[in-house]
Backbone bond lengths (Angstrom), bond angles and torsions (degrees), N, CA, C in turn:
res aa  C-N    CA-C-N  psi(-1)  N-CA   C-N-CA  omega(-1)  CA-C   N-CA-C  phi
1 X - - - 1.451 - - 1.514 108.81 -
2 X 1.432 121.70 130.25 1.152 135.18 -167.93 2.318 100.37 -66.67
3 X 1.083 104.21 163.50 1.897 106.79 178.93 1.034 101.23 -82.71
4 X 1.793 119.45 -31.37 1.340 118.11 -153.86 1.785 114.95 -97.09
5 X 1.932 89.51 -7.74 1.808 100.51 150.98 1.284 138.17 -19.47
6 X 0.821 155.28 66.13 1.927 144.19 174.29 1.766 101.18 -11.78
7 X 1.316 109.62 135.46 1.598 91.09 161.88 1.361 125.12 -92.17
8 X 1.209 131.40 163.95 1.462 124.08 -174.37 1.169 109.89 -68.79
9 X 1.361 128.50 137.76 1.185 155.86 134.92 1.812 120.20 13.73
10 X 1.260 119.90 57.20 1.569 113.42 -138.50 1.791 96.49 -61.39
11 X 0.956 109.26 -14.21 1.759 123.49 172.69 1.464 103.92 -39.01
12 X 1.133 103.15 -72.46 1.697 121.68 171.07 1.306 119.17 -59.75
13 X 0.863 154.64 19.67 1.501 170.04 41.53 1.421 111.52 41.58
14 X 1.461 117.05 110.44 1.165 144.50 178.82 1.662 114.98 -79.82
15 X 1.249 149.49 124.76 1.411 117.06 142.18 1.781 113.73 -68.87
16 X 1.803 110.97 -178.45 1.365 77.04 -179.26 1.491 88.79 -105.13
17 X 1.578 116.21 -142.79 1.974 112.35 -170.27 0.833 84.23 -84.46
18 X 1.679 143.47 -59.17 1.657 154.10 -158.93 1.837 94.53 -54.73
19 X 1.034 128.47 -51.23 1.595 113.34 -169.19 1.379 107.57 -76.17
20 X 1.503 101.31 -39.44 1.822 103.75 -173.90 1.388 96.61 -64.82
21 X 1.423 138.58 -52.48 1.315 122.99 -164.99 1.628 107.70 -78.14
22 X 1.508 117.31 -19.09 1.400 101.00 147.82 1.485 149.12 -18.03
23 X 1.435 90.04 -80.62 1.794 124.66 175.74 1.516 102.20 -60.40
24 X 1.459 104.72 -47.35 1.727 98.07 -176.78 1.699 105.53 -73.54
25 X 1.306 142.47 -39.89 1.505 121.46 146.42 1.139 124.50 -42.03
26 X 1.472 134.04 -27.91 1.722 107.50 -176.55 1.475 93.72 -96.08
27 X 1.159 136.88 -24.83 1.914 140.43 158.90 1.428 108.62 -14.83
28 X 1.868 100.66 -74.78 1.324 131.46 -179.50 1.928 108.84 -45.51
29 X 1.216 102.46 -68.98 1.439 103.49 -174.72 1.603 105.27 -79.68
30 X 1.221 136.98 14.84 1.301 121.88 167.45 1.501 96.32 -82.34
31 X 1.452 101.00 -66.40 1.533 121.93 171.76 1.758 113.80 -17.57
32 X 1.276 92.63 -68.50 1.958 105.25 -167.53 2.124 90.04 -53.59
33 X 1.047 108.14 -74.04 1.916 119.23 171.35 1.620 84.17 -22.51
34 X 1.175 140.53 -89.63 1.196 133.98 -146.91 2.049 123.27 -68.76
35 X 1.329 85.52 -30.39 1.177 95.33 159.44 1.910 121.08 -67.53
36 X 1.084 113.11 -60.82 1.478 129.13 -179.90 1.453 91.81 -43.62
37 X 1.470 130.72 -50.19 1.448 137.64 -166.44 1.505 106.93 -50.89
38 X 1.126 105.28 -51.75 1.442 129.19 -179.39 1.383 115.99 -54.53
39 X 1.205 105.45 -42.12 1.702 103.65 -169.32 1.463 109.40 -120.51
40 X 1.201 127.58 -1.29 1.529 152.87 156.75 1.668 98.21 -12.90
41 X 1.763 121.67 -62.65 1.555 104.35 -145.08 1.667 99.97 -91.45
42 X 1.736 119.83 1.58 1.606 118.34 160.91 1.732 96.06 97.97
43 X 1.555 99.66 -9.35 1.782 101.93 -156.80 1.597 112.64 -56.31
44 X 1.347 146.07 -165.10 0.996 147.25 127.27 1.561 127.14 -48.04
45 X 1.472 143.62 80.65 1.658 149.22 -148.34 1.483 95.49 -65.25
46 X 1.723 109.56 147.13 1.495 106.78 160.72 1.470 123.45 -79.35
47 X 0.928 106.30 -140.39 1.468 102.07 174.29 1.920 117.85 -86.88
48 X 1.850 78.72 -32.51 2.127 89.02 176.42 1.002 123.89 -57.42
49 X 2.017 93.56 -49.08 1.856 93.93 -177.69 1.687 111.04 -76.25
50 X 1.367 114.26 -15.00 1.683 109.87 -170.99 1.847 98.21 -73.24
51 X 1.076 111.50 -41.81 1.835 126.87 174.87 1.694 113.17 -60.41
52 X 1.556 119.41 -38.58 0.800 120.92 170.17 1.781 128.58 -84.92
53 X 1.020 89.28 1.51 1.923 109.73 -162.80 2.048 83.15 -94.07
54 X 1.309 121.74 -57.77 1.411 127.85 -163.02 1.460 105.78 -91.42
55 X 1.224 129.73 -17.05 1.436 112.89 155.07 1.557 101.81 -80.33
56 X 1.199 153.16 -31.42 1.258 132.40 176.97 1.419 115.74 -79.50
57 X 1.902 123.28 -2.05 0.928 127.35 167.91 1.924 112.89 -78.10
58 X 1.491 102.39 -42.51 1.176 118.75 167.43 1.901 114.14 -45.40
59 X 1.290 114.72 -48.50 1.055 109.25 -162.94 2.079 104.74 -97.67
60 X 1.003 96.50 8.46 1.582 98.64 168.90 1.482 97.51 -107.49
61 X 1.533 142.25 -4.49 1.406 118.91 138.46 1.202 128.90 -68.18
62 X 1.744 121.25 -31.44 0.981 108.93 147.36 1.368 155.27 15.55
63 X 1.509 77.52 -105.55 1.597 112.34 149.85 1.653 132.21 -27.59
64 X 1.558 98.35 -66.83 1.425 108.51 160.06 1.219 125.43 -45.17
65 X 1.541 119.66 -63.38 1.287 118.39 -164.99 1.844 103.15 -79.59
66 X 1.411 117.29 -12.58 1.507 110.81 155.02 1.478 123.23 -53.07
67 X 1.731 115.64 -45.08 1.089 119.08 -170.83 1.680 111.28 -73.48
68 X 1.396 107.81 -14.83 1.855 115.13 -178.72 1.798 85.12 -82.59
69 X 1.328 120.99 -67.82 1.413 101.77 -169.99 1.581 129.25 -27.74
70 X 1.572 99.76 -44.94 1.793 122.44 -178.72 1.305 78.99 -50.43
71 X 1.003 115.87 -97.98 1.992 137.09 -164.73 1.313 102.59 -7.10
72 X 1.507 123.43 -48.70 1.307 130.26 -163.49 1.427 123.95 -104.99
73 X 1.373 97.68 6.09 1.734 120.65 -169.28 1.482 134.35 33.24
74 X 1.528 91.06 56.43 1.612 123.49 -179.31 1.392 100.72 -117.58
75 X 1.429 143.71 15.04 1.224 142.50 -171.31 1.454 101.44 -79.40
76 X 1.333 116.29 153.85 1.348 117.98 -177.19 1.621 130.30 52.58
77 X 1.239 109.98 -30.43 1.610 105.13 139.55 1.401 131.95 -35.20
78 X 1.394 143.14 150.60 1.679 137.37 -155.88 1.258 81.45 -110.22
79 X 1.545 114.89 159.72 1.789 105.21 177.87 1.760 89.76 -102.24
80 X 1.391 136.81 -21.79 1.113 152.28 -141.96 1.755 94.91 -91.09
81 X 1.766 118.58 -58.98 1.561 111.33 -168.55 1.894 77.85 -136.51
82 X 1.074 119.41 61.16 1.986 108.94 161.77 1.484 112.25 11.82
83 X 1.196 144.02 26.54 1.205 137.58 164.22 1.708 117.79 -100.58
84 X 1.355 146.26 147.56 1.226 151.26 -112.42 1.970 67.43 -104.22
85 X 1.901 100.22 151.59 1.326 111.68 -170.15 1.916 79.46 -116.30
86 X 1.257 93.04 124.20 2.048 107.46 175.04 1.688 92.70 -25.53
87 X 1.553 102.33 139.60 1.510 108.23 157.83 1.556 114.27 -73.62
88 X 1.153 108.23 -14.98 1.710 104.98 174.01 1.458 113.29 -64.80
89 X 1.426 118.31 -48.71 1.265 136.04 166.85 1.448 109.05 -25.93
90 X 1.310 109.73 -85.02 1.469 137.98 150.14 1.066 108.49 -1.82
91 X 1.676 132.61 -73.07 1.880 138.72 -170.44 1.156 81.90 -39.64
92 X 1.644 118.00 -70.82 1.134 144.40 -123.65 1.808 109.56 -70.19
93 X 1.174 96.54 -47.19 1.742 125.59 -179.43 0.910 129.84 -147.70
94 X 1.699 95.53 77.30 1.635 115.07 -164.29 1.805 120.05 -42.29
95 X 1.561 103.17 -28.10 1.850 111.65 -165.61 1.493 93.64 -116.77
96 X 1.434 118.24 39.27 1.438 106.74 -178.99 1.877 83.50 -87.40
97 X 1.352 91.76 167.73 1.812 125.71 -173.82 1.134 109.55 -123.10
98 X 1.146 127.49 -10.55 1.734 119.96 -158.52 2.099 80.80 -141.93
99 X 1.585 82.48 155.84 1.841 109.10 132.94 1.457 103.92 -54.40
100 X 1.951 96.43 179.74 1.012 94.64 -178.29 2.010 81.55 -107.58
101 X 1.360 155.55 27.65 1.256 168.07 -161.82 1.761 98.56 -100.48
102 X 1.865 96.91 -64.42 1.116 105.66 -149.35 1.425 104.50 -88.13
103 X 1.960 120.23 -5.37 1.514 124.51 -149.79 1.711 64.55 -93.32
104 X 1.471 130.85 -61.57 1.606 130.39 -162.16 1.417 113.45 -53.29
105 X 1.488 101.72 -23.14 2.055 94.21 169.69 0.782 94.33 -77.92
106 X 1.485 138.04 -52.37 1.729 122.68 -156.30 1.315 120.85 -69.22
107 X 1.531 118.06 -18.72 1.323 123.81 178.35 1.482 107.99 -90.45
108 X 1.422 118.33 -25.80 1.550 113.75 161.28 1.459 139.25 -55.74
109 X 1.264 114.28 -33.74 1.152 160.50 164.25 1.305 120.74 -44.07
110 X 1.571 110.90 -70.27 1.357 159.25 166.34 1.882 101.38 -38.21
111 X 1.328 99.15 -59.91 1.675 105.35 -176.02 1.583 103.29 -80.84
């Protein structure tokens, strides 16, 4: 490949199912480890760890319903405008659902 090439479009950039369902297994089991961490000593939770226990519960549905998208080969699609969500995104946040366009309307919105 020539230097003076353009590089491709990393937008257009696919993961493939095998890497995405990769990343979304080590997601999953970082998550579950961090969760278990959390609730490990049986104690009575404060308010941090009870807050922190259900957003990491939150984000292992995520997860899940990322891994049904794979299954159904809607992964990486935005559910918000159907156009391909950056593979950077993706490395980054393996069970993301959105752009990052359509995640900032919904959180605008949202408040």
């Amino acid at each position: 490949m020539s230097l003076d090439a353009a590089p491709a479009d990393p937008r257009l950039e696919r993961l493939t199912p095998g890497e995405a369902r990769r990343r979304l297994e080590h997601a999953r089991s970082s998550r579950t480890a961090q969760l278990r961490a959390l609730t490990a000593n049986g104690q009575d939770a404060d308010h941090l760890t009870t807050a922190q226990a259900e957003a990491i519960r939150q984000v292992l549905k995520e997860i899940d319903d990322a891994f049904t998208r794979l299954d159904e080969g809607t992964y990486g699609t935005c559910l918000g405008c159907s156009e391909a969500v950056p593979v950077e995104r993706l490395e980054i946040l393996p069970h993301t659902s959105h752009c990052v366009p359509c995640r900032r309307r919904a959180t605008a919105t949202a408040v």
